[in-house]
Backbone of each chain as ProteinMPNN parsed JSONL, in Angstrom:
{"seq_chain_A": "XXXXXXXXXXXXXXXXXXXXXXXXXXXXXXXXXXXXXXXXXXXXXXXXXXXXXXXXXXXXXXXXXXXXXXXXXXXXXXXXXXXX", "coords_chain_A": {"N_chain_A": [[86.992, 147.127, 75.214], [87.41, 146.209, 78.775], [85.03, 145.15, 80.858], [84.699, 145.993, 84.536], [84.235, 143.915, 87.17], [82.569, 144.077, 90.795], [83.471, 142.461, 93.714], [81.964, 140.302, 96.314], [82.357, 141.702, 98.522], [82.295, 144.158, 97.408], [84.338, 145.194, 96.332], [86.471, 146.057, 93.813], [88.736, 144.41, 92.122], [91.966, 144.264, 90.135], [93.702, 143.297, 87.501], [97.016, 142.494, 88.074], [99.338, 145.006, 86.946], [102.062, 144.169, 85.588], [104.673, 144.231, 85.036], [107.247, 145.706, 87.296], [106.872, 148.849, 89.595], [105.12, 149.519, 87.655], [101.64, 150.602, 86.865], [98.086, 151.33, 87.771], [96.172, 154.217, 86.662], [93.683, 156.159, 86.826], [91.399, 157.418, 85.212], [89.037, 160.001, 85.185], [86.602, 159.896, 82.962], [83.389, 160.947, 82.502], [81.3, 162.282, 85.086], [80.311, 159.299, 85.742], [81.795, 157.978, 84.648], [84.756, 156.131, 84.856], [87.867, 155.396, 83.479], [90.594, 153.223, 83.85], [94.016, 153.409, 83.212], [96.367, 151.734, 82.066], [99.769, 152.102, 83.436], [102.991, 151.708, 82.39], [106.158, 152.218, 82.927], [109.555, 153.566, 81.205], [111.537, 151.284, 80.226], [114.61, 151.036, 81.358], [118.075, 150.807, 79.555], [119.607, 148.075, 79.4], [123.017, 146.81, 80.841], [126.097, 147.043, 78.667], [126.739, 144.173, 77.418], [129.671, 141.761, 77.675], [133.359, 141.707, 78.495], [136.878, 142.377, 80.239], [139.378, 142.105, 78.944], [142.799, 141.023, 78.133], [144.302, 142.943, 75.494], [145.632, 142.655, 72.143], [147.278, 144.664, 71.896], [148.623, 144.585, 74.436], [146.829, 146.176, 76.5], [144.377, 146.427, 78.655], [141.329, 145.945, 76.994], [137.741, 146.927, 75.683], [135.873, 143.263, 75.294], [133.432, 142.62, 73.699], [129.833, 143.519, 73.428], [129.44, 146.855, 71.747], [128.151, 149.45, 71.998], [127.602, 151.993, 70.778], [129.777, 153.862, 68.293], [132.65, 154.896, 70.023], [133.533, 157.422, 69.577], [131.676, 159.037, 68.933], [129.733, 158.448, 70.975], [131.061, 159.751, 72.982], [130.64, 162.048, 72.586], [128.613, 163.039, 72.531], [127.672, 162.103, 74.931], [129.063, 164.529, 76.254], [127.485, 166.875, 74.958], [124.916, 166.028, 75.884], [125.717, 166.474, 78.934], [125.996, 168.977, 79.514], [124.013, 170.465, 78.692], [122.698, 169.563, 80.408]], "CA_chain_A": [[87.17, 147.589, 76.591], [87.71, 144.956, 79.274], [84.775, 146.208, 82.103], [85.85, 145.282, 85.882], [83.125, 143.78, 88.351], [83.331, 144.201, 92.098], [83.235, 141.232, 94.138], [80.806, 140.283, 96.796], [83.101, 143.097, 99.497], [82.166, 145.67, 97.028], [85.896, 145.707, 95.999], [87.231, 146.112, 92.806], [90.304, 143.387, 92.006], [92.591, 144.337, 89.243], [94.833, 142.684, 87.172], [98.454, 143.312, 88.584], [99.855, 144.973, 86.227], [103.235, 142.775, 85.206], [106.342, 144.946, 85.325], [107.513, 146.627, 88.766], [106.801, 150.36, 89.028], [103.826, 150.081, 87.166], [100.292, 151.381, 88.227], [97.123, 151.943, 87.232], [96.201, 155.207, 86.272], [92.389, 156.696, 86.769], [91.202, 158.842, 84.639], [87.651, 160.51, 85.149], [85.978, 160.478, 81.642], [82.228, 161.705, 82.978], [80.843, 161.795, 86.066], [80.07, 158.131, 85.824], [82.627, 156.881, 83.923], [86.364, 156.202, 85.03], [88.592, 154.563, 82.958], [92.189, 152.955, 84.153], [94.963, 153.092, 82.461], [97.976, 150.814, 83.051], [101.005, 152.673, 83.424], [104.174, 151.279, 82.231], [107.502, 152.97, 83.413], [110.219, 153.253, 80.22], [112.34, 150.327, 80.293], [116.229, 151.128, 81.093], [118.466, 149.852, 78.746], [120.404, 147.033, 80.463], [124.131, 146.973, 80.205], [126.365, 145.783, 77.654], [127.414, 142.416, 77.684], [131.031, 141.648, 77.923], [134.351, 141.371, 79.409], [137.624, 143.458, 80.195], [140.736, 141.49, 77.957], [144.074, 142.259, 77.525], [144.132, 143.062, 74.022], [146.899, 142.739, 71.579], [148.748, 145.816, 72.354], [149.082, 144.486, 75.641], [146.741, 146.865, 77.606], [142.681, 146.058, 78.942], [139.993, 145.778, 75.958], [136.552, 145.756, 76.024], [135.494, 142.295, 74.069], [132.114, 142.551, 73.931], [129.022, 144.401, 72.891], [129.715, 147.965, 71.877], [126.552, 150.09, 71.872], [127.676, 152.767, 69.545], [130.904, 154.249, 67.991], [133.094, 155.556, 71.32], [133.964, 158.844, 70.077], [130.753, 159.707, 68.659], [129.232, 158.506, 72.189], [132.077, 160.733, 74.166], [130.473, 163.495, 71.851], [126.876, 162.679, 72.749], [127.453, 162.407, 76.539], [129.643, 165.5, 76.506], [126.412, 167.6, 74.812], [123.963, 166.024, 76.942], [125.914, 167.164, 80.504], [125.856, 170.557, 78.956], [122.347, 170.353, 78.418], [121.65, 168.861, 81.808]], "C_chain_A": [[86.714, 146.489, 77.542], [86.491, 145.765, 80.603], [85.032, 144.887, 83.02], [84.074, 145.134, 86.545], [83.8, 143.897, 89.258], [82.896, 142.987, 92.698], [82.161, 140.844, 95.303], [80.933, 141.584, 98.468], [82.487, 144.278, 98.3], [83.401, 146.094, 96.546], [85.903, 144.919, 94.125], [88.397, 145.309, 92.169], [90.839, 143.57, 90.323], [93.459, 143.383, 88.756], [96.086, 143.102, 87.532], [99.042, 143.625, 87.439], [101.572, 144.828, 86.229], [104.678, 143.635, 85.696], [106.508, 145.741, 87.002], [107.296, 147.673, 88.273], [106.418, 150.192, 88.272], [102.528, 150.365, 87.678], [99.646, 151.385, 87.481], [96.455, 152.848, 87.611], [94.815, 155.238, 86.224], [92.489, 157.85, 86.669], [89.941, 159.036, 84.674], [87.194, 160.881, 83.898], [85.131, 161.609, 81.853], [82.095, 161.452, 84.344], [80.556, 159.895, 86.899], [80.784, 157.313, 85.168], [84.484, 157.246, 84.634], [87.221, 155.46, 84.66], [90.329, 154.052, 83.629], [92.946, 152.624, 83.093], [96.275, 152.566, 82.952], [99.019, 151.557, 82.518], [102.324, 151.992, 83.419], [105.364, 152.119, 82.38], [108.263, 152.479, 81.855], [110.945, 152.559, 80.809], [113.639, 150.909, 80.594], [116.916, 150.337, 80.368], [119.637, 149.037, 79.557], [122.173, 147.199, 80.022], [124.702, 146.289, 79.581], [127.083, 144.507, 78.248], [128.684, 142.47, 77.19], [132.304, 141.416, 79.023], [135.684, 142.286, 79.199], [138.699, 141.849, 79.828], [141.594, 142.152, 77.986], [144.226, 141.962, 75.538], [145.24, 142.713, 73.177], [148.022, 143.279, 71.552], [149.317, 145.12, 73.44], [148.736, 145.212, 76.97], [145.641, 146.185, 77.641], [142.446, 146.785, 77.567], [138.929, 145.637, 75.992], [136.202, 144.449, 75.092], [133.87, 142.233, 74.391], [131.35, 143.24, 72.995], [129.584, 145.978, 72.896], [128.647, 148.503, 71.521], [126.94, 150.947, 70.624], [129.321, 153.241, 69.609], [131.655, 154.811, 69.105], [133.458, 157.211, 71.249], [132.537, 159.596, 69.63], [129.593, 159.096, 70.323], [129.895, 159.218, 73.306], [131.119, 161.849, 73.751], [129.203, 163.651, 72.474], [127.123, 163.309, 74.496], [128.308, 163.989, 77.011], [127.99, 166.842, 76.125], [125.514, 167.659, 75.633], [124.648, 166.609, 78.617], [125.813, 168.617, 80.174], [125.045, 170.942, 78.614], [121.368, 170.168, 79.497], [121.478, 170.184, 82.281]], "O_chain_A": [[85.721, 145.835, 77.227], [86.88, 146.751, 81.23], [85.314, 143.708, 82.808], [83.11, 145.892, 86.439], [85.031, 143.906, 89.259], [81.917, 142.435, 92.197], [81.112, 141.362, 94.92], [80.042, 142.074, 99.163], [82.304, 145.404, 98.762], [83.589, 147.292, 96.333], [85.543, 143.878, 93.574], [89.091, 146.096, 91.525], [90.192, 143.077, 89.399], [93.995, 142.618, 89.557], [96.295, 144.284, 87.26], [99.366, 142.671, 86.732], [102.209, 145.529, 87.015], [105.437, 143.456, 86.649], [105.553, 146.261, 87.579], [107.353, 147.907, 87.066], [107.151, 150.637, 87.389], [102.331, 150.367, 88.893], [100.078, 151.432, 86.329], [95.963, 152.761, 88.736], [94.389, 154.309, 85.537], [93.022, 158.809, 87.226], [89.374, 158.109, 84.094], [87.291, 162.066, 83.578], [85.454, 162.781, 81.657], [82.689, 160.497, 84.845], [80.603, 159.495, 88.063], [80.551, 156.11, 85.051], [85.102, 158.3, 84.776], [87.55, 154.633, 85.511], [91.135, 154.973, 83.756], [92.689, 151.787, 82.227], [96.987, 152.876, 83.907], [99.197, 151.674, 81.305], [102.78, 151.692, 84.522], [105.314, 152.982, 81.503], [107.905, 151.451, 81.281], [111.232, 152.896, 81.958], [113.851, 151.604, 79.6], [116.591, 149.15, 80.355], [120.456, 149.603, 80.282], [122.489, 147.687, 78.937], [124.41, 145.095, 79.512], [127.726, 144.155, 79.236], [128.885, 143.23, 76.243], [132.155, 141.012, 80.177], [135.743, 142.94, 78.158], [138.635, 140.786, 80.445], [141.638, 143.381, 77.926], [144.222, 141.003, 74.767], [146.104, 142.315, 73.958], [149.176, 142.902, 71.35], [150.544, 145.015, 73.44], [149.387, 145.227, 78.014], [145.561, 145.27, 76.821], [143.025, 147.768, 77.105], [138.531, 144.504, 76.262], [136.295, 144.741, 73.9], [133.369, 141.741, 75.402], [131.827, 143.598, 71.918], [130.134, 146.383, 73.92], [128.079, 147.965, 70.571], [126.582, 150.572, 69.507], [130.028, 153.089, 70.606], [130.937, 155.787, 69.32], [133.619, 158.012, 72.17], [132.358, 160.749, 70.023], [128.544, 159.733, 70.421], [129.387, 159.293, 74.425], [130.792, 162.622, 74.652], [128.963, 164.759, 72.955], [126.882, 164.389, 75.036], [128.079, 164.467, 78.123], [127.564, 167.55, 77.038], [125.115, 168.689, 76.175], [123.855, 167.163, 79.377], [125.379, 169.312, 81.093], [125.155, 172.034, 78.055], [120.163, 170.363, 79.657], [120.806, 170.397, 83.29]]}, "seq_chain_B": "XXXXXXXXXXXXXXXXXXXXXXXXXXXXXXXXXXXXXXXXXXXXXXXXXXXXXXXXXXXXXXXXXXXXXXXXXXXXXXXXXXXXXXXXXXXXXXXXXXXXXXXXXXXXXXXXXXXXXXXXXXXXXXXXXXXXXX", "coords_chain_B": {"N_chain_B": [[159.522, 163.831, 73.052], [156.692, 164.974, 73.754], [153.801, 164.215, 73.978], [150.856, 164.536, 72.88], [147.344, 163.227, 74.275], [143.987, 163.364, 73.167], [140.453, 162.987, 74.884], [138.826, 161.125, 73.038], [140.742, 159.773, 70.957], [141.573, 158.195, 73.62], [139.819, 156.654, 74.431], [138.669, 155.329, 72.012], [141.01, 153.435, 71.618], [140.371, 151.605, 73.679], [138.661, 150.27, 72.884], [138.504, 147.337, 70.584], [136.391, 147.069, 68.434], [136.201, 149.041, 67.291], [136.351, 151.912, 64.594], [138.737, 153.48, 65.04], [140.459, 152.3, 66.248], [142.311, 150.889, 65.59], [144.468, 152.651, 64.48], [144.28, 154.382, 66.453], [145.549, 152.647, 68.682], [147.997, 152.188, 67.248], [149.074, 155.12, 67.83], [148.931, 155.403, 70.176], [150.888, 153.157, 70.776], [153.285, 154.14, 69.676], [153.686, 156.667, 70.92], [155.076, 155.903, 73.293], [156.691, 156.462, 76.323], [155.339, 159.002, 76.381], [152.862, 159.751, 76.325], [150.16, 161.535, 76.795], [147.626, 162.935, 78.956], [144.857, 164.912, 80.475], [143.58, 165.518, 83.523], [140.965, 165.852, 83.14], [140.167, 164.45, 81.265], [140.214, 161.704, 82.006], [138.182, 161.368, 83.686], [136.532, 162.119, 81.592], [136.31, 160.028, 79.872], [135.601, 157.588, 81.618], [133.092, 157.977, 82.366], [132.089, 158.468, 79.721], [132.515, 155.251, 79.14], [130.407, 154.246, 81.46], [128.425, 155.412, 80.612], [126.971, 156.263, 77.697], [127.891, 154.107, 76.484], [127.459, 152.076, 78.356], [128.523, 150.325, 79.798], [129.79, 148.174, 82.148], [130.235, 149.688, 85.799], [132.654, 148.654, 87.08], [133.87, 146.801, 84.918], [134.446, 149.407, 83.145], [136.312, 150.771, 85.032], [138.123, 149.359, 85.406], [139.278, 149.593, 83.117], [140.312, 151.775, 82.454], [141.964, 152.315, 84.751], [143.535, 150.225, 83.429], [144.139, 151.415, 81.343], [143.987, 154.249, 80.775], [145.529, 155.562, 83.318], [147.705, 153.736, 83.075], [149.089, 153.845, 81.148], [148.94, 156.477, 80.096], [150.497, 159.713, 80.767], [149.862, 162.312, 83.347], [148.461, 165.598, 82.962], [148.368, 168.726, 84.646], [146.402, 170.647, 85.029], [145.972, 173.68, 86.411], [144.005, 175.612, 88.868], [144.489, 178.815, 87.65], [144.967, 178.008, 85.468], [142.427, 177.045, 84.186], [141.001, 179.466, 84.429], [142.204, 180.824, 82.662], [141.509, 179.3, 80.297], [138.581, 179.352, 80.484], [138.781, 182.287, 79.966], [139.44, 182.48, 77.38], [137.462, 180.781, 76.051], [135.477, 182.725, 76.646], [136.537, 185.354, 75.032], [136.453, 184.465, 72.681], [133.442, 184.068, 72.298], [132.485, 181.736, 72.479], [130.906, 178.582, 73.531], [129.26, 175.976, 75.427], [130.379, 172.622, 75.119], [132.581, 172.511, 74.191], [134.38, 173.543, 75.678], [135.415, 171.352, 76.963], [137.2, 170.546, 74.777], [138.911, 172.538, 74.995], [140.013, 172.674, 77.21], [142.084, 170.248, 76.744], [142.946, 171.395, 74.709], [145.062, 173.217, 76.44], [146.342, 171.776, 78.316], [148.405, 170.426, 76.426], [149.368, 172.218, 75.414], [150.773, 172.483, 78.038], [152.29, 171.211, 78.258], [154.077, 171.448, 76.558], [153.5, 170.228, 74.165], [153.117, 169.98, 70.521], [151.066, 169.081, 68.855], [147.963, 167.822, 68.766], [146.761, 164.612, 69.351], [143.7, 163.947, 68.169], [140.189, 163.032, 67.023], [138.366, 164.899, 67.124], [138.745, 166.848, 65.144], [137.542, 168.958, 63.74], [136.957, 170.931, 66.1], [139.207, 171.664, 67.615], [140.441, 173.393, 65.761], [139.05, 175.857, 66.268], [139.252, 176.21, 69.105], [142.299, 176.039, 69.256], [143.565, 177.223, 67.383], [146.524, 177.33, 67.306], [147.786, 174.852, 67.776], [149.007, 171.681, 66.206], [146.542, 169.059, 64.811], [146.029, 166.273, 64.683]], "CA_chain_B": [[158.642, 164.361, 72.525], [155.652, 164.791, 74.366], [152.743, 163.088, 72.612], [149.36, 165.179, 74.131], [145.964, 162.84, 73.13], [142.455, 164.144, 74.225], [139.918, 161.951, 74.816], [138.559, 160.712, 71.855], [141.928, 158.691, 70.806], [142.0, 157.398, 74.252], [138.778, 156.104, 74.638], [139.064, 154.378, 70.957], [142.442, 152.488, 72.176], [140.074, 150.499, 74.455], [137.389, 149.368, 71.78], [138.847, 146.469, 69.307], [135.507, 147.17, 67.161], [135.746, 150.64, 66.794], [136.769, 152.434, 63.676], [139.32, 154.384, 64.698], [141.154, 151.327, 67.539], [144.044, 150.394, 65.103], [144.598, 154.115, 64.618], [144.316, 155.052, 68.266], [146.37, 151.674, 69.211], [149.331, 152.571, 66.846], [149.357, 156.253, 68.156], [149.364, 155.041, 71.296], [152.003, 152.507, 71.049], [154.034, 154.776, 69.274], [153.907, 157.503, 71.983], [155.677, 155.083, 74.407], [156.291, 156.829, 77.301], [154.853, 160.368, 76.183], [151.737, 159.796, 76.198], [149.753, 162.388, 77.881], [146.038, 163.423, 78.872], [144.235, 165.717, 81.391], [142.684, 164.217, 84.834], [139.516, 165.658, 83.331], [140.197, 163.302, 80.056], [140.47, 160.89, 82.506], [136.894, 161.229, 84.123], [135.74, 161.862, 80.682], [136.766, 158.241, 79.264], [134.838, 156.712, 82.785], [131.715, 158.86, 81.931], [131.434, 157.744, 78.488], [132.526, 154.133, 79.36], [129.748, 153.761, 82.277], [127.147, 156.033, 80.234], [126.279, 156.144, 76.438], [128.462, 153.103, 75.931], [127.076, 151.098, 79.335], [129.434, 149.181, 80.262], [129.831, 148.272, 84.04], [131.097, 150.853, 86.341], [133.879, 147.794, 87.571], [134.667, 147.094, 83.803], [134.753, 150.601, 83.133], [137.095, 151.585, 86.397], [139.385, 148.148, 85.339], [139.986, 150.016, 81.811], [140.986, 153.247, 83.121], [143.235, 152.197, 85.016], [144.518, 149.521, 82.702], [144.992, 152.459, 79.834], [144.283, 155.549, 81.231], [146.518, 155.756, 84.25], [148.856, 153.232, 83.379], [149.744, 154.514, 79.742], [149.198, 158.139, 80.059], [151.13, 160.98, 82.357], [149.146, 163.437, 83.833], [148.954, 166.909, 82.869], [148.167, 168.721, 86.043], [146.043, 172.04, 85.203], [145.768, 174.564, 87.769], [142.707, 176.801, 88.77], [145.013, 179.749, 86.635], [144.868, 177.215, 83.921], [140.983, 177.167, 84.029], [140.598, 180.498, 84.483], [142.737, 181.346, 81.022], [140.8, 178.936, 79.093], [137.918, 180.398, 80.236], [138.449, 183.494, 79.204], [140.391, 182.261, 75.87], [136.203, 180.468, 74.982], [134.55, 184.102, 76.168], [137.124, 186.113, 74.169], [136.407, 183.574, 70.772], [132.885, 183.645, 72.347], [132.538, 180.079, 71.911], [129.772, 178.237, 74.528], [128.768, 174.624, 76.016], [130.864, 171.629, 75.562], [133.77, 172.749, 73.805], [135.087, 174.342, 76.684], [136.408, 170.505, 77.153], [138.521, 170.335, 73.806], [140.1, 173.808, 75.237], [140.938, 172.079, 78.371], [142.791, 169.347, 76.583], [144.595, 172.223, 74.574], [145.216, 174.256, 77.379], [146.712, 170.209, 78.644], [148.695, 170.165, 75.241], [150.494, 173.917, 75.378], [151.05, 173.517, 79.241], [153.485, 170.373, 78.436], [155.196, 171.973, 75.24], [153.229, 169.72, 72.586], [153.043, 171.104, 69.492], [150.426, 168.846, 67.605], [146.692, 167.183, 69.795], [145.932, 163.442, 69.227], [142.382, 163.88, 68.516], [139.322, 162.564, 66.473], [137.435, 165.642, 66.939], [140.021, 167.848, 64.444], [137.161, 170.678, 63.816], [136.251, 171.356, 67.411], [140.434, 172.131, 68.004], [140.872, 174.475, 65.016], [138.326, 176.3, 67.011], [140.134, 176.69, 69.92], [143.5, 176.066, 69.372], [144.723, 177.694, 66.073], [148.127, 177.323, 67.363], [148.051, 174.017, 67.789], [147.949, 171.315, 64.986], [145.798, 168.279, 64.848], [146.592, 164.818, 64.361]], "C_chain_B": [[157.576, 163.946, 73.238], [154.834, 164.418, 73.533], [151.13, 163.675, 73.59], [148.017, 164.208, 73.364], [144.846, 163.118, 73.867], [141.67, 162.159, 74.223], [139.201, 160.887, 73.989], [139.503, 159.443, 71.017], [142.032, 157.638, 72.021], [141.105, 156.273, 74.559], [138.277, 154.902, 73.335], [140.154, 153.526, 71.104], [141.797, 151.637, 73.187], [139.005, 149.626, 73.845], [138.215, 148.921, 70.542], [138.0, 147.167, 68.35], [135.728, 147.863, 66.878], [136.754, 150.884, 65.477], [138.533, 153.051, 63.974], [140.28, 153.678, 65.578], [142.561, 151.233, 66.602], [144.745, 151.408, 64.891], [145.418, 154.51, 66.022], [145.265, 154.037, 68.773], [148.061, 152.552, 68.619], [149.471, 153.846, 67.482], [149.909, 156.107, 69.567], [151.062, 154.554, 71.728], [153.465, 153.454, 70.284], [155.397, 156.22, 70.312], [154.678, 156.532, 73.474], [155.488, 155.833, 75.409], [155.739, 158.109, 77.294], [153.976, 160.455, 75.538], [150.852, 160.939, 77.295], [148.465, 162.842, 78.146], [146.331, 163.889, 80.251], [143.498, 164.703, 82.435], [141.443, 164.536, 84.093], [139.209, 164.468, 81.796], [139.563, 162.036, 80.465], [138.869, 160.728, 82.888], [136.173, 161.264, 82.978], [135.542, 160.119, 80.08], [135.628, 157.703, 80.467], [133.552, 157.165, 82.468], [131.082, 158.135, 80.977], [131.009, 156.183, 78.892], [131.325, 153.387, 80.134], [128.17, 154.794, 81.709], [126.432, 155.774, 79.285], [126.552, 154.602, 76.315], [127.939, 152.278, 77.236], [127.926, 150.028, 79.49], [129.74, 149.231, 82.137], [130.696, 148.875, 84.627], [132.461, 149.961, 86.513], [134.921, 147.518, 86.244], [135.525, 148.188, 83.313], [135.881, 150.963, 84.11], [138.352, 150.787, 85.718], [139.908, 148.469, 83.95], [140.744, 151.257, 81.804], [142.131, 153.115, 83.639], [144.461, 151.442, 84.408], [145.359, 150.291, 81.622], [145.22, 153.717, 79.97], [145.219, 155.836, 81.972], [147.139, 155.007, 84.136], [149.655, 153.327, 81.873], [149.984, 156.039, 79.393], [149.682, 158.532, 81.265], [149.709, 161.597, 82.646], [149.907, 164.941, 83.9], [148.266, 167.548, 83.984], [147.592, 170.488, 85.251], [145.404, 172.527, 86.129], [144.379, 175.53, 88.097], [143.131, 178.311, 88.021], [144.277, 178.685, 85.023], [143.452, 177.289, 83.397], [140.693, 178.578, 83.789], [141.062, 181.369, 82.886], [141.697, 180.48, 80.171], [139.655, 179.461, 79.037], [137.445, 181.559, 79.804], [138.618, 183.762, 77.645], [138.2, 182.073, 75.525], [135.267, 182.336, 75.465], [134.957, 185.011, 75.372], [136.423, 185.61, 72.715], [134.458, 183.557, 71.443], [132.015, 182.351, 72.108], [131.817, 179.081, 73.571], [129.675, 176.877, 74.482], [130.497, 173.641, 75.71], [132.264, 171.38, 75.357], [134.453, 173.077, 74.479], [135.935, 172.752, 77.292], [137.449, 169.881, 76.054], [139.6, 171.619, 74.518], [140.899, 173.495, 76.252], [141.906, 171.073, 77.814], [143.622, 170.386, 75.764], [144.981, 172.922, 75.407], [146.71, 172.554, 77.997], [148.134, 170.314, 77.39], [149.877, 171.018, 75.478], [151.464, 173.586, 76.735], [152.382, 172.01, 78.559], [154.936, 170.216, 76.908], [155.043, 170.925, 73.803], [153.394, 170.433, 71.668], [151.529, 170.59, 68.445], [149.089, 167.941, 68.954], [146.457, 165.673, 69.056], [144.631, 163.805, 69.134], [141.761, 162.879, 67.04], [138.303, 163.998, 65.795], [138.4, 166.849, 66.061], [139.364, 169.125, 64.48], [136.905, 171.646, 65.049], [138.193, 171.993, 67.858], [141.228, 173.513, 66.909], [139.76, 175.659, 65.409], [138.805, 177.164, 68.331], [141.239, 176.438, 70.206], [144.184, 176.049, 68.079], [145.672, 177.846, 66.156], [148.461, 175.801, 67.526], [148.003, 173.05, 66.357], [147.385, 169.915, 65.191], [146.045, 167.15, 64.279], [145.472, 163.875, 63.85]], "O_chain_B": [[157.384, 162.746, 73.429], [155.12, 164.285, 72.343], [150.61, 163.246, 74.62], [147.705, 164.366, 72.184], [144.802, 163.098, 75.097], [141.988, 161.017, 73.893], [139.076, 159.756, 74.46], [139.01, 158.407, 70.57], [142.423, 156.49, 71.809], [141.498, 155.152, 74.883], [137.676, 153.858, 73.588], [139.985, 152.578, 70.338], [142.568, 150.827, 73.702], [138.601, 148.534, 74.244], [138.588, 149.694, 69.659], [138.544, 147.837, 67.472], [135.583, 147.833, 65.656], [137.767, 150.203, 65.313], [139.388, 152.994, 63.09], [141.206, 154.447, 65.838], [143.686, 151.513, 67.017], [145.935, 151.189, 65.116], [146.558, 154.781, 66.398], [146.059, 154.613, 69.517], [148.887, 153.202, 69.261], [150.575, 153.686, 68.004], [150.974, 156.531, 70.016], [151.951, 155.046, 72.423], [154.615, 153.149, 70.6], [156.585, 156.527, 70.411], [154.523, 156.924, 74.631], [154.317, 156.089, 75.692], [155.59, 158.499, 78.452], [153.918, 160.998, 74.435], [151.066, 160.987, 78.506], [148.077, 163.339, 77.089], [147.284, 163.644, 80.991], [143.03, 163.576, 82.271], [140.602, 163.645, 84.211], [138.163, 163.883, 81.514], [138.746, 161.38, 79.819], [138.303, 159.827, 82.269], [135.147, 160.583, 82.987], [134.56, 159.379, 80.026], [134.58, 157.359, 79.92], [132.831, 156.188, 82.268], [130.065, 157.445, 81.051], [129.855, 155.769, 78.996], [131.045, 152.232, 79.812], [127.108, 154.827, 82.33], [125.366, 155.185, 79.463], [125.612, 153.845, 76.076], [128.197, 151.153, 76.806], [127.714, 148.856, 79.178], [129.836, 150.13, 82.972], [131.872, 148.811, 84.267], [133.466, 150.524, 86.079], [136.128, 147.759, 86.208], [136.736, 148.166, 83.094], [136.521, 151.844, 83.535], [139.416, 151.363, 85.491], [140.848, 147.806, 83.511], [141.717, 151.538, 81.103], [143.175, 153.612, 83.218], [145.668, 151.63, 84.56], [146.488, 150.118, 81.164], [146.195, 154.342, 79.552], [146.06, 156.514, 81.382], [147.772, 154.967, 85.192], [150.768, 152.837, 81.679], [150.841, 156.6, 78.709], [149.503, 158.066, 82.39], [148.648, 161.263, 82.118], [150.957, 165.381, 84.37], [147.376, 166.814, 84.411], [148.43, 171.357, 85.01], [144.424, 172.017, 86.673], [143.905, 176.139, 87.138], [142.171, 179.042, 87.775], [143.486, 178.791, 84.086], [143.282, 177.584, 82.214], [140.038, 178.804, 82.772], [140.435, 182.217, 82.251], [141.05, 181.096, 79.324], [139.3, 180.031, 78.005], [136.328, 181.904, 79.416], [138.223, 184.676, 76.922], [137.6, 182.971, 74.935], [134.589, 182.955, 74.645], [134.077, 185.674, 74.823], [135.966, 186.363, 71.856], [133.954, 182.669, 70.755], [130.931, 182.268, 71.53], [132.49, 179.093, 74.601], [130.026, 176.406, 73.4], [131.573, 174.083, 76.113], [132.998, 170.556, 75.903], [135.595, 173.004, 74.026], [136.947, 172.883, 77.98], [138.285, 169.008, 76.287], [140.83, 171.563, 74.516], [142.084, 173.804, 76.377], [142.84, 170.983, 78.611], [144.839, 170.413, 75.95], [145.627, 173.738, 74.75], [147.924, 172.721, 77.888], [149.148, 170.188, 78.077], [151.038, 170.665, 75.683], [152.589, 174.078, 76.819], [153.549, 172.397, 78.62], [155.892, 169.536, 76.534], [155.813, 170.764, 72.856], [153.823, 171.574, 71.842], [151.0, 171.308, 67.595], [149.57, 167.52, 70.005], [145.835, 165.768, 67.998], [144.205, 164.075, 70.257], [142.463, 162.24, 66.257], [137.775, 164.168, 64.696], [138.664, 167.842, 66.739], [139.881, 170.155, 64.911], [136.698, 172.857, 64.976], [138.156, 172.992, 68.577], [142.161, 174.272, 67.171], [139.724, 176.517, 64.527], [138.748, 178.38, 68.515], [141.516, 176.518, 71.402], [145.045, 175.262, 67.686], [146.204, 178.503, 65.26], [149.658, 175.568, 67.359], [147.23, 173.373, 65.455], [148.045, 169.45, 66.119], [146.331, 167.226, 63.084], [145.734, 162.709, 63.554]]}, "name": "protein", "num_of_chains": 2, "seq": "XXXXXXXXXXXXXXXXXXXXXXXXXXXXXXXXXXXXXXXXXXXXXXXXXXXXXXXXXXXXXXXXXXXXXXXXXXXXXXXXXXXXXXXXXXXXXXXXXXXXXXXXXXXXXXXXXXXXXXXXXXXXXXXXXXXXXXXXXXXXXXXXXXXXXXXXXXXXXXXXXXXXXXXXXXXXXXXXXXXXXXXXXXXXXXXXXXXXXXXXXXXXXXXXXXXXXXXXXX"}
């Protein structure tokens, strides 16, 4: 456990914690104790990488990253709005 | 011959990698001009495309229109049309998401198909034992 001094203001100076929309989090153990906890936000997953092609048939393609199978991700996002 | 495909076929006809693309391509190209899906097919495909699968809303929009609206008709169902399928999944009591395979047979019947392009085959013998499944 990392303890924090205060400076010669009487203030407290934290480490920033690194990612945007994060924070630190006080939690009251005892009376005399208060621990911080750095709060990390879940990551979003970024989008895929790629490009729109005309394909072989002769219509747009994606060429790129495909995250998962398309009809078993139609299936997915169709459950989850029906869930929302 | 009308050629009805839900979304599942159409949305595989824009992914090379996918399993089921040389499939969904030939069906496609086959169906020349009688090719056919639902507007809500249509928002489904953009959904997926800009959701599970993340791909950029601009990519996404520039495939839609490249395959969706410029390879498929539009079947045009009516607020009657909703209102029958509706009652077709409370009759079969049948609940959540399926109620969008019924719209694509409801899509299917209204333009005198006889057989659904799909992927999802068990979810249509479900609600459309008159139809058959491709």
């Amino acid at each position: 456990m990392k303890v924090l001094h205060a400076d010669k203001s009487k203030r407290i100076v934290l480490p920033s914690p690194v990612r945007p929309f994060s924070a630190w989090v006080p939690v009251l153990v005892t009376e005399k104790e208060i621990r911080l906890i750095a709060y990390e936000p879940p990551t979003q997953p970024g989008l895929a990488k790629g490009r729109v092609v005309v394909g072989k048939d002769g219509w747009p393609v994606w060429e790129g990253e495909m995250v998962m199978d398309p009809v078993a991700a139609l299936n997915q996002d169709r459950q989850e709005d029906a869930n929302a | 011959m009308p050629e009805y495909f839900d979304s599942t076929v159409a949305v595989s006809a824009i992914f090379p990698g996918s399993a089921n693309h040389a499939d969904a391509s030939a069906r496609l190209k086959a169906a020349g001009d009688d090719a056919y899906i639902i507007n809500h097919g249509v928002a489904e495909v953009f959904r997926t495309l800009t959701g599970r699968l993340r791909l950029p809303p601009k990519a996404a929009a520039q495939l839609v229109e490249g395959v969706l609206l410029a390879r498929f008709k539009d079947v045009h169902l009516s607020r009657d049309d909703y209102e029958g399928v509706i009652k077709a999944m409370s009759d079969k009591n049948l609940s959540g998401p399926i109620i969008y395979d019924a719209l694509h047979a409801a899509g299917a019947r209204k333009i005198g198909a006889v057989s659904i392009n799909t992927y999802n085959c068990d979810h249509f013998s479900k609600v459309a034992p008159d139809l058959k499944v491709d």
